[in-house]
C-alpha positions as CSV (number, residue, x, y, z in Angstrom):
1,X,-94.5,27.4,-151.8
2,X,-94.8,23.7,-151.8
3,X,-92.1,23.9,-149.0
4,X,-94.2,25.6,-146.3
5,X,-95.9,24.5,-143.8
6,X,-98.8,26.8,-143.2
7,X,-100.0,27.1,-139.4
8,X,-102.3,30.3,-139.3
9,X,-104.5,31.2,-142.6
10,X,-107.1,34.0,-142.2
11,X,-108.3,37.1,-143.9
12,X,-111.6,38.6,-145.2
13,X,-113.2,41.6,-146.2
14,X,-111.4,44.4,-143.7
15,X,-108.4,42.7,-144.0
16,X,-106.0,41.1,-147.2
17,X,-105.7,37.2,-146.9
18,X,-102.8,36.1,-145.1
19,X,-101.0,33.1,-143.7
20,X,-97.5,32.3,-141.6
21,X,-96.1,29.5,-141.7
22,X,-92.3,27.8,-141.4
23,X,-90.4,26.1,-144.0
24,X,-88.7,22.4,-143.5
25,X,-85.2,24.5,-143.0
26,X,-87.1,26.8,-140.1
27,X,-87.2,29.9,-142.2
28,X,-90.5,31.7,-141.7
29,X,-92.8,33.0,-143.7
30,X,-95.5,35.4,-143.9
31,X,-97.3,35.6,-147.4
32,X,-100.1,39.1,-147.7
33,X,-102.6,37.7,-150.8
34,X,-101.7,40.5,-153.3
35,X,-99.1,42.3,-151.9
36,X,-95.9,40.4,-151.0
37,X,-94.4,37.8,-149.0
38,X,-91.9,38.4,-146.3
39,X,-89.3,35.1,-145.6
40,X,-86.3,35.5,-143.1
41,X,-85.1,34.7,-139.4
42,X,-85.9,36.1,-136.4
43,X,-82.4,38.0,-137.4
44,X,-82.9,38.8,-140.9
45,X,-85.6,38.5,-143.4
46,X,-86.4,39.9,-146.9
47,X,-89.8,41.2,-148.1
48,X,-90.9,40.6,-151.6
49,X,-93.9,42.7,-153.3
50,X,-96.2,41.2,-155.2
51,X,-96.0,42.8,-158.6
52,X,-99.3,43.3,-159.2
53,X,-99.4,45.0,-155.7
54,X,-99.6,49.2,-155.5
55,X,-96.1,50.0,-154.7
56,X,-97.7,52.3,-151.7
57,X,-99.5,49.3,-150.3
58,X,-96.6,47.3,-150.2
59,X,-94.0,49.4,-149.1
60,X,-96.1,50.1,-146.1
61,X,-97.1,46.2,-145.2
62,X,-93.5,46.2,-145.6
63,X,-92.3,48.9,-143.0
64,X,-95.5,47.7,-140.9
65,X,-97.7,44.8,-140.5
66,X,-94.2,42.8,-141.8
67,X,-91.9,44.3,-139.5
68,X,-94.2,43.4,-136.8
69,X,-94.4,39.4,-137.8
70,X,-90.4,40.2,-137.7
71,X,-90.3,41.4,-134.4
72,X,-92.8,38.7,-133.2
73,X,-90.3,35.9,-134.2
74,X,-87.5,37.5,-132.8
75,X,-89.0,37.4,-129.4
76,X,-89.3,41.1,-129.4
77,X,-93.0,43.4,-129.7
78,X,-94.4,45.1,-131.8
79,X,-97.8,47.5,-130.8
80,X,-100.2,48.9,-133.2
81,X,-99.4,52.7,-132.3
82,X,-98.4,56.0,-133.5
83,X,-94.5,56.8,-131.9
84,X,-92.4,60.4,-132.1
85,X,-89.2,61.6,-130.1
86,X,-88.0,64.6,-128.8
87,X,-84.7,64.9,-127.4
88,X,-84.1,61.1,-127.2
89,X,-87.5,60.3,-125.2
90,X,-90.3,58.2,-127.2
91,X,-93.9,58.1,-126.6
92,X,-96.1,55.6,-127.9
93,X,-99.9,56.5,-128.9
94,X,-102.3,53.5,-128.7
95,X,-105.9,53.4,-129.7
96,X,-108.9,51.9,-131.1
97,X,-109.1,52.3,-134.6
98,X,-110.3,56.1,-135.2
99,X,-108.7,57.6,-132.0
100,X,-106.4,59.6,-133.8
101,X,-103.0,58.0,-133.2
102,X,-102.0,59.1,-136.9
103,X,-103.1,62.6,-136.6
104,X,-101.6,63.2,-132.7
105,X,-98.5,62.4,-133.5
106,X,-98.1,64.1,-137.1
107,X,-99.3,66.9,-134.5
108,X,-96.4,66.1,-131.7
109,X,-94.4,66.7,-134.7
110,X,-95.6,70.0,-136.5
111,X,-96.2,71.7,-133.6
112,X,-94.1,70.2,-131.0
113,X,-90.6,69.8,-132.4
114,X,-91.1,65.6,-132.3
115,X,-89.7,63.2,-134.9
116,X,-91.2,60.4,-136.6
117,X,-90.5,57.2,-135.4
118,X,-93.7,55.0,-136.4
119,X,-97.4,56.0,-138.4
120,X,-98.7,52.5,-137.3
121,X,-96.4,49.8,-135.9
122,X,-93.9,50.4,-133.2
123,X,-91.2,47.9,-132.8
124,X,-89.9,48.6,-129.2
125,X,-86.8,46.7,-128.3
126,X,-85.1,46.0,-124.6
127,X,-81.8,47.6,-124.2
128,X,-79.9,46.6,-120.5
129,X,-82.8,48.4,-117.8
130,X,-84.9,50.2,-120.6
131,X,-86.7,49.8,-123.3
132,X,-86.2,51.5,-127.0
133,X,-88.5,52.5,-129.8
134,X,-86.8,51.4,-133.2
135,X,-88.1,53.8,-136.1
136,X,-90.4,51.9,-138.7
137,X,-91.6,54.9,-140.6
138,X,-90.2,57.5,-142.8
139,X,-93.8,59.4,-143.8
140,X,-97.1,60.0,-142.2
141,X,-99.9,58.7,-142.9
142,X,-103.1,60.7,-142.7
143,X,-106.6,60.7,-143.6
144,X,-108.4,63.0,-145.9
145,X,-108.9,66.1,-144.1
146,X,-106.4,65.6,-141.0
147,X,-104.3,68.4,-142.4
148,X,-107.1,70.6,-142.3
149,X,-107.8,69.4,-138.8
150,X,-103.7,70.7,-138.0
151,X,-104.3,74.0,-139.2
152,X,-102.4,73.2,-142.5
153,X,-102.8,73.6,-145.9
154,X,-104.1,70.4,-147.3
155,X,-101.2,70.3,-150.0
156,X,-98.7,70.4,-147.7
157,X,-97.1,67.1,-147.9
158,X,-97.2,65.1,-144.8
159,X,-93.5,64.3,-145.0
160,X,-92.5,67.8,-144.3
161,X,-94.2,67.8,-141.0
162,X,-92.1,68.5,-137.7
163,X,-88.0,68.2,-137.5
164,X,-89.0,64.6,-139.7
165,X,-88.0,61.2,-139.0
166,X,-85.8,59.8,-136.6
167,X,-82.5,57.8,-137.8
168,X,-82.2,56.4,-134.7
169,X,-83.7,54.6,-131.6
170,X,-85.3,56.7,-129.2
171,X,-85.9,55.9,-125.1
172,X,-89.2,54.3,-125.0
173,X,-90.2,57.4,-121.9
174,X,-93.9,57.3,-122.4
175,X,-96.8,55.4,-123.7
176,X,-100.2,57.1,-123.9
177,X,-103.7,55.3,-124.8
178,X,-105.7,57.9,-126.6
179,X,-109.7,57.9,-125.7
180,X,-111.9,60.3,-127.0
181,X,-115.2,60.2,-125.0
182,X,-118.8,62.0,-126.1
183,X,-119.0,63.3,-122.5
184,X,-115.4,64.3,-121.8
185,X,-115.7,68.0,-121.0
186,X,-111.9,68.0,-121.6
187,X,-108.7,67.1,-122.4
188,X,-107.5,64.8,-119.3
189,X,-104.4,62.6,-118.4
190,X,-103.7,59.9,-115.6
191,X,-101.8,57.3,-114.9
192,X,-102.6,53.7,-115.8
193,X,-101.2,51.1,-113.5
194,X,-101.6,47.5,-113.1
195,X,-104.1,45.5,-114.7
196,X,-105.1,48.6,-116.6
197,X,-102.3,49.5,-118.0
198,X,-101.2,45.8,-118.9
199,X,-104.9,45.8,-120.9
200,X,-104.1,48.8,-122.7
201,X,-101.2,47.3,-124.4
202,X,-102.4,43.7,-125.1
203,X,-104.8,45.1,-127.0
204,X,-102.6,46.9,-129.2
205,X,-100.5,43.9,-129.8
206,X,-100.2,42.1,-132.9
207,X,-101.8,38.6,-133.1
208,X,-99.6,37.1,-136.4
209,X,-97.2,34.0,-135.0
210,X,-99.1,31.8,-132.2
211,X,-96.2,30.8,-130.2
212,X,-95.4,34.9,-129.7
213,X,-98.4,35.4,-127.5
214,X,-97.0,34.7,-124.1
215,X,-93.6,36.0,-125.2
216,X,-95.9,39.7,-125.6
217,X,-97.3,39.2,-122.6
218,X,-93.8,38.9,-120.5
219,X,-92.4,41.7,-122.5
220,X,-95.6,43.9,-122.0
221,X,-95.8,43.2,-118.3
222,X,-92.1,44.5,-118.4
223,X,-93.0,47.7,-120.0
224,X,-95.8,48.3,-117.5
225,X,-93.4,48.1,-114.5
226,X,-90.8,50.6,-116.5
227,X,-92.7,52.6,-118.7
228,X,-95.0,55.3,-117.7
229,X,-98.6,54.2,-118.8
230,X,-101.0,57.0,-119.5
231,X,-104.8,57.4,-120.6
232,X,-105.8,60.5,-122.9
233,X,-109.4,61.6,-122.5
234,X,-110.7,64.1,-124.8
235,X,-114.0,65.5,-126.3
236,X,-114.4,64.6,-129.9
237,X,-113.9,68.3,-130.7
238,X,-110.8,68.9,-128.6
239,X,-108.7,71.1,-130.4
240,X,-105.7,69.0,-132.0
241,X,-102.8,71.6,-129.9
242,X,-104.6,70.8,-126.6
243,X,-104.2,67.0,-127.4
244,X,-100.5,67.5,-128.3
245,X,-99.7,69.5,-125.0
246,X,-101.0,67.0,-122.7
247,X,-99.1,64.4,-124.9
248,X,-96.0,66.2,-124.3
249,X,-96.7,66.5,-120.5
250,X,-97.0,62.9,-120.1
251,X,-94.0,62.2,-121.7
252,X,-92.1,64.7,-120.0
253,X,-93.3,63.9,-116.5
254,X,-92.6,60.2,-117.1
């Protein structure tokens, strides 16, 4: 890519290699060491796997981590979250890593009659006086043992959870920040304003083109004054149905 001029190159050891950059015609690019390269617009864009790359992996970066850098350029966000619809309302689950984004809202759909809309990045679009959740994901993606965890059989295939994935946008109604706590006695909602709730969601953004950072930050501060912001407490052996009850209470009284 003798082309490309490269302006952010990390990676390490949690993380594959990667590096954006722009080319002397203003296309962008986003190369993953290993797994593919994504080059487009902030319109359109086209994602390439590398073929020595597990077809999973890919196809994942693809529909995540990529989509994200897409949304980034486009002057749109992207959060690291979990996202599900019912009825045309979307909430959006943030959380360290661990919190159990992935496992709430495969649980929001088994149990609660939700749709997929995103395992791990949630492209959320502005739409006249509201904001939309786009859907980025077609399968769940859970840990060894989360099925268990649900009350399931663990050979039930994730896909199968719920009504399945949403085909189309949903009304971004709630977002939720999920914190388990050692001394939460149990499982708790309230609501996050100001500077709390803008924290909450800068630090599920995406850090992967430098010029989108204050861009996020104008389109975060936007959700905060729209967008119901919520935090989840929970003891770290709160049944998963308990979690997914509040969850649907905060998006219903939003």
């Amino acid at each position: 890519m003798s082309d490309v001029r490269w302006h952010v190159e990390s990676g390490g050891a949690a993380a594959p290699a990667h590096r954006v950059g722009t080319t002397s015609s203003g296309e962008f690019v986003a190369e993953w060491e290993g797994i593919g390269t994504f080059r487009g617009s902030a319109s359109a864009g086209h994602f390439e796997p590398d073929p020595r790359a597990d077809p999973r992996i890919a196809a994942k970066l693809e529909r995540g981590v990529a989509r994200a850098f897409q949304q980034q350029i486009a002057g749109k966000l992207a959060l690291h979250a979990g996202a599900a619809e019912r009825a045309g309302k979307a909430v959006v689950l943030l959380g360290a890593s661990g919190s159990g984004k992935s496992t709430a809202t495969a649980t929001l759909c088994a149990r609660e009659g939700f749709s997929l809309l995103a395992d791990d990045v949630a492209a959320i679009d502005q739409e006249g006086d509201h904001f939309v959740v786009r859907p980025t994901e077609a399968v769940h993606s859970l840990r060894d043992g989360a099925l268990a965890l649900m009350g399931f059989d663990e050979t039930r295939a994730p896909a199968t959870l719920g009504t399945g994935c949403a085909g189309e946008s949903s009304r971004l109604a709630a977002v939720v920040l999920l914190s388990p706590r050692v001394e939460a006695s149990s499982v708790t909602v309230q609501r996050l304003r100001g500077r709390e709730a803008l924290t909450a969601l800068v630090r599920s953004t995406f850090h992967l083109w430098p010029d989108a950072r204050r861009n996020d930050l104008d389109r975060i501060s936007e959700v905060c004054e729209r967008v119901a912001v919520w935090q989840l407490q929970r003891p770290l052996d709160a049944s998963l149905a308990s979690v997914a009850e509040m969850l649907v209470f905060a998006c219903e009284a939003s």
